[in-house]
C-alpha positions as CSV (number, residue, x, y, z in Angstrom):
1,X,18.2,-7.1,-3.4
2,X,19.3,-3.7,-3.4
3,X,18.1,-1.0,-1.1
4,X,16.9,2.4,-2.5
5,X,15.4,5.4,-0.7
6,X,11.8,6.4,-2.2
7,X,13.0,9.0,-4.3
8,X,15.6,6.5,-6.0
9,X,13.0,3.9,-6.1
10,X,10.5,5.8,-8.2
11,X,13.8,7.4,-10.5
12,X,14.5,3.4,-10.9
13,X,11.0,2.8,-11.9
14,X,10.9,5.7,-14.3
15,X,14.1,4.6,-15.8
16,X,12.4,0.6,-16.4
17,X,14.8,-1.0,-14.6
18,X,12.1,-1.7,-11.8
19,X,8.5,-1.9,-11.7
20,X,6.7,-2.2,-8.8
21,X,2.5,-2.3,-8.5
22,X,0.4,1.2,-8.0
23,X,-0.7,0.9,-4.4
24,X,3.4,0.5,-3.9
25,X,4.1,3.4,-6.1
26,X,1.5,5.5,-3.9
27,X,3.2,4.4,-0.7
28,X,6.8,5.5,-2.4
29,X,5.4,8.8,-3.2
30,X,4.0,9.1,0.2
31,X,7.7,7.9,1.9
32,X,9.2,11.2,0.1
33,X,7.7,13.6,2.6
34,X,10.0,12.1,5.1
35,X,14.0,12.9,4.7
36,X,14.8,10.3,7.3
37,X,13.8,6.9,9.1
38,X,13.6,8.9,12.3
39,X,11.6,11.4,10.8
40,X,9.6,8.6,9.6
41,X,9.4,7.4,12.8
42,X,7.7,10.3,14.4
43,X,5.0,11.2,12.0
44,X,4.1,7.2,12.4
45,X,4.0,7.2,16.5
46,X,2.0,10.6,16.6
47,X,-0.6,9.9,13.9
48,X,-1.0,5.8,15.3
49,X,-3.4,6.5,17.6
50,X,-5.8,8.8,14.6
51,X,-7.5,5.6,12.9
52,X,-7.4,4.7,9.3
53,X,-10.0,3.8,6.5
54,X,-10.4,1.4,4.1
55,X,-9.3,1.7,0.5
56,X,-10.4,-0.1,-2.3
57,X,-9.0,1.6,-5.9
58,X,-11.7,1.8,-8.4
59,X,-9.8,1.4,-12.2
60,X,-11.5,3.5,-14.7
61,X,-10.4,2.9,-17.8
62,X,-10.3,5.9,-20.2
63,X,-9.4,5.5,-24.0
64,X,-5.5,5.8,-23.4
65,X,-4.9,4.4,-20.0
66,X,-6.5,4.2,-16.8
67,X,-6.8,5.9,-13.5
68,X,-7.0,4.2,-10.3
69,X,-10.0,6.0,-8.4
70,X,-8.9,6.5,-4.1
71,X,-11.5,8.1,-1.8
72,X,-12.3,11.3,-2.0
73,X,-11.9,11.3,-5.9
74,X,-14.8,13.2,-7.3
75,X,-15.2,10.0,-9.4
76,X,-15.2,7.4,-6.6
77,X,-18.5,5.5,-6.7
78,X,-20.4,6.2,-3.6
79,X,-20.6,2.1,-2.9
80,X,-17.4,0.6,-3.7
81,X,-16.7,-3.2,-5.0
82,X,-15.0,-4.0,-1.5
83,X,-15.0,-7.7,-2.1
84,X,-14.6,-7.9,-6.3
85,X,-18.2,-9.9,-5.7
86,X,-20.2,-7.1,-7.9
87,X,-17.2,-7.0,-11.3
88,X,-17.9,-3.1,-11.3
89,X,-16.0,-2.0,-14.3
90,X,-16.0,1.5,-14.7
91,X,-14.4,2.5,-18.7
92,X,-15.1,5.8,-20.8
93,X,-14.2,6.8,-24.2
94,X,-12.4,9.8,-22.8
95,X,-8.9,10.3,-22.8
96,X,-6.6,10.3,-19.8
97,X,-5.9,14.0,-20.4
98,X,-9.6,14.9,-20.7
99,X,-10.7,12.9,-17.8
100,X,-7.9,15.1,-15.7
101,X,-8.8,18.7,-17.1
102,X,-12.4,18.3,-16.4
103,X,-11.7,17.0,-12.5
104,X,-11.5,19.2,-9.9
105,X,-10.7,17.0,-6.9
106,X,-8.2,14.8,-7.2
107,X,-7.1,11.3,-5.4
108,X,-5.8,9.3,-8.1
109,X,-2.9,7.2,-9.5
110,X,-3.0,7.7,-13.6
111,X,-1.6,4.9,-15.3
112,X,-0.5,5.2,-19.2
113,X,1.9,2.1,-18.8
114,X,3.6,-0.4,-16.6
115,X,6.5,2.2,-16.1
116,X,4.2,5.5,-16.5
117,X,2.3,6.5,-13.5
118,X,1.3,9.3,-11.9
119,X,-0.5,10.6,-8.7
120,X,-2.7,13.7,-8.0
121,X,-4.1,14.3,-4.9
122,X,-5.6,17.8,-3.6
123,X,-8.0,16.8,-1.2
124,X,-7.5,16.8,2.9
125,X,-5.6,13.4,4.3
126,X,-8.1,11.8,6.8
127,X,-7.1,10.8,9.9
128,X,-4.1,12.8,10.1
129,X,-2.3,11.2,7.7
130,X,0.0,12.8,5.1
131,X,-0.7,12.8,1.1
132,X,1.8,11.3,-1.1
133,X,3.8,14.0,-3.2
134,X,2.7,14.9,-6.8
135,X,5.6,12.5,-8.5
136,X,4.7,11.7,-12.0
137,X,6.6,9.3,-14.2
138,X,6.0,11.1,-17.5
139,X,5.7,15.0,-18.5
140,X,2.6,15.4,-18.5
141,X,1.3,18.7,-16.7
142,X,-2.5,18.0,-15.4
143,X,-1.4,20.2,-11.9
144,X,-2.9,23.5,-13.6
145,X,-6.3,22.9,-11.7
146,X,-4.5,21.4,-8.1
């Protein structure tokens, strides 16, 4: 076990010498806005009372990777496979980088490999909840529309 702040989570993961799932790569992208436990703290005991929603990814897969649709993605199916009971496969022959230019709202984690994600969000947090940062594991530059 070793124990790494977000930012030197997601460095480790870029690096390879980690790998950790995308809803956990989100969440570590999310942590960054916060410098500090405390800090953490706060944010989590003023927003508790606000509700949440629930989130089901939707994987699109494109012709070089895939994105994992979130709410709010202009690409998120109106009626969501909550329960996996419908096998809704969503798949394109686009590529990842056409798929991004061609979007204009954003909530989504692009993956091109086990070690080469990304997320984009631009819309508004629900519930008063924060977004995750813009942290992408490769240099791709899909921001010029955000």
């Amino acid at each position: 076990f070793q124990w790494s702040s977000p930012p030197e989570a997601i460095e480790r993961l870029k690096s390879q010498e980690i790998w950790f799932p995308p809803p956990q790569f989100y969440e570590f992208c999310r942590l960054c806005n916060f410098s500090s436990l405390e800090e953490l703290q706060k944010f989590s005991s003023a927003r508790a009372l606000e509700g949440c929603e629930r989130w089901m990814p939707v994987m699109l897969s494109a012709a070089d990777g895939f994105i994992q649709l979130l709410p709010g993605d202009e690409l998120y199916p109106e009626d969501p496979d909550y329960t996996g009971e419908k096998k809704m496969i969503m798949s394109t022959d686009k590529k990842v980088e056409d798929l991004m230019k061609e979007a204009g709202t954003f909530h989504r984690i692009v993956i091109k490999s086990i070690n080469n994600l990304a997320v984009y969000v631009n819309i508004q947090a629900k519930y008063k909840h924060i977004n995750p940062l813009v942290i992408k594991c490769d240099n791709s530059d899909y921001n010029s529309r955000l």
